[in-house]
N, C-alpha and C positions, 0 to 999 in steps of 0.2 A: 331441300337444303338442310342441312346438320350442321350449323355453325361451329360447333365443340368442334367437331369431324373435321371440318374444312381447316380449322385455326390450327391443327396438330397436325396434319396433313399437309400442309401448301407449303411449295421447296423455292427455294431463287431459281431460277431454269437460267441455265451457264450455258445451254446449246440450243437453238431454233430451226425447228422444221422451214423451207423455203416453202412457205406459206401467205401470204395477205389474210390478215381480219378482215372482216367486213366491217366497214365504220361505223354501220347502225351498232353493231356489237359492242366496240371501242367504247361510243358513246352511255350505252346502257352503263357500263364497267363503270364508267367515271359518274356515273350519272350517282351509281349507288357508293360512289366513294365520296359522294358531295353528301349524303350524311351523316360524315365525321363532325364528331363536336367543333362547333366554329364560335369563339368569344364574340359575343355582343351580334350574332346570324353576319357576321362579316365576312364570310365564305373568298379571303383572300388567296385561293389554290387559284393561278391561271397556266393553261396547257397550251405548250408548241407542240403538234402532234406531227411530228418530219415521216413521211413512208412514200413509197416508189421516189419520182425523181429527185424531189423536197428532201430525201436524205442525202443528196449528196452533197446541200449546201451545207447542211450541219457537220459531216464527216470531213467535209473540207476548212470548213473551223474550229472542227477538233483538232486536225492535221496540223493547221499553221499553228494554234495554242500551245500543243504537244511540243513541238519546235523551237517558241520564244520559252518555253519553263525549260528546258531541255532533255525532254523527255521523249525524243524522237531526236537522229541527228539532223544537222540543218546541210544545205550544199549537194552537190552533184553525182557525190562518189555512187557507185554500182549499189554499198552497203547501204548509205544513206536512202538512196531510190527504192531499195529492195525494202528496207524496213517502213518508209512510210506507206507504200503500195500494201505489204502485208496488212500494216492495220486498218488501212483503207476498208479494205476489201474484206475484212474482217467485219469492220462497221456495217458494212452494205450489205452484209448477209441476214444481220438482223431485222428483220420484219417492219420495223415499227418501233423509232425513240420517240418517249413523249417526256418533253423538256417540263419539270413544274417548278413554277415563277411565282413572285409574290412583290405586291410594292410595298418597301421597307416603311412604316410608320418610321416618325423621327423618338417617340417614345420608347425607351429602353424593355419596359414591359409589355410595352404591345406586341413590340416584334419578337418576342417571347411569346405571347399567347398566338400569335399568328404562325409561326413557325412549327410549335406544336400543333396545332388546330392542319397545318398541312401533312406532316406525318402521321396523325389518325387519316387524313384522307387517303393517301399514299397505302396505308396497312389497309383501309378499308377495298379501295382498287385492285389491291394483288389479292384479297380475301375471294372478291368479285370475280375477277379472272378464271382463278382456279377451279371455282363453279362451273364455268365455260371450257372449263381444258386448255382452258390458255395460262400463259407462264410469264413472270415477268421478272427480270433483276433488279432492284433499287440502287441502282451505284451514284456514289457521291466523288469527285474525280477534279485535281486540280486545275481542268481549265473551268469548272464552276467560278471560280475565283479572279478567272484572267480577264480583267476591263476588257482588253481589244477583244478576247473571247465573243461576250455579253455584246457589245457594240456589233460584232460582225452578223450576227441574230437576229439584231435588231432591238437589243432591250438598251437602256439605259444603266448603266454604271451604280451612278449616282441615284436613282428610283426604282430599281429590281434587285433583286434577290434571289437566284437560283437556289430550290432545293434539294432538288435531287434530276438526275434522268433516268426515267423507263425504258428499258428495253422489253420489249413485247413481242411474243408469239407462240404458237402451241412449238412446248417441249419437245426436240429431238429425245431425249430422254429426263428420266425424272430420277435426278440424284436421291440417295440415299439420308434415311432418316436417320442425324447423327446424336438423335437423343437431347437431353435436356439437364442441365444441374437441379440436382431435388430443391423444392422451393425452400427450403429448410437452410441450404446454405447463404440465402441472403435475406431472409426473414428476422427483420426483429419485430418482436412483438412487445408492448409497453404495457402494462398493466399497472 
């Protein structure tokens, strides 16, 4: 493993081979994304891991959230049917969402250090991944946000905090490296 290599190398994978991980795999992945720096070893990263039939509860409360924000239309028509079925079925081709949660402290700064402390997990996971030839997307999507969303899942509203969802599995293809701004255009240096 070449960490330099892997960090410059590893792309979001927008397309998924119709593949299954193996779960011991899954498990390794998160295993080494558990450690990310976590405030105080509070290791508040918790994972819904939705794959084979367990995706279709999730895809179907993405569907109806998609629907109350109105970002799917709602009702019977031919278009309506046709557009949720698309995304459906879009959902369902992907491998493997792994939902990461966290219970909100009521402290302003904590759920600041906790929040960060999960996106080193999160970067650490996809770093992980890509070791293994597997690919993942970090999307953040406003039914993260939607109460009835979170409720139909099974989390709590008022005591979780979604931070992101994974979509997981080896790349149909591996998009292009679209380069980086020289570190120079946001470096200030203080002397």
């Amino acid at each position: 493993m070449d960490i330099l290599r892997t960090i410059k190398e590893r792309r979001s994978t927008l397309a998924f081979k119709n593949e299954e991980i193996d779960i011991a795999t899954l498990k390794e992945i998160f295993t080494y994304g558990s450690y990310a720096p976590t405030h105080y070893m509070s290791e508040a990263w918790r994972i819904k891991l939705y794959q084979g039939k367990g995706k279709q509860i999730l895809v179907q409360a993405i569907l109806n959230s998609y629907q109350r924000v109105g970002m799917l239309p709602k009702g019977d028509s031919p278009k309506a049917v046709r557009s949720r079925e698309s995304i459906g079925n879009f959902l369902l081709t992907i491998p493997h969402h792994a939902l990461i949660y966290y219970e909100k402290p009521q402290d302003r700064i904590r759920n600041e250090e906790e929040y960060s402390s999960i996106a080193a997990f999160i970067q650490n996971c996809q770093l992980a991944a890509w070791e293994y030839d597997i690919g993942m997307l970090w999307t953040i999507t406003p039914y993260m946000h939607d109460e009835q969303f979170i409720k139909e899942i099974g989390l709590d509203p008022d005591k979780h905090k979604i931070s992101a969802v994974l979509q997981i599995g080896y790349p149909e293809k591996v998009t292009r490296d679209k380069g980086r701004k020289p570190v120079k255009e946001f470096l200030e240096v203080i002397e």
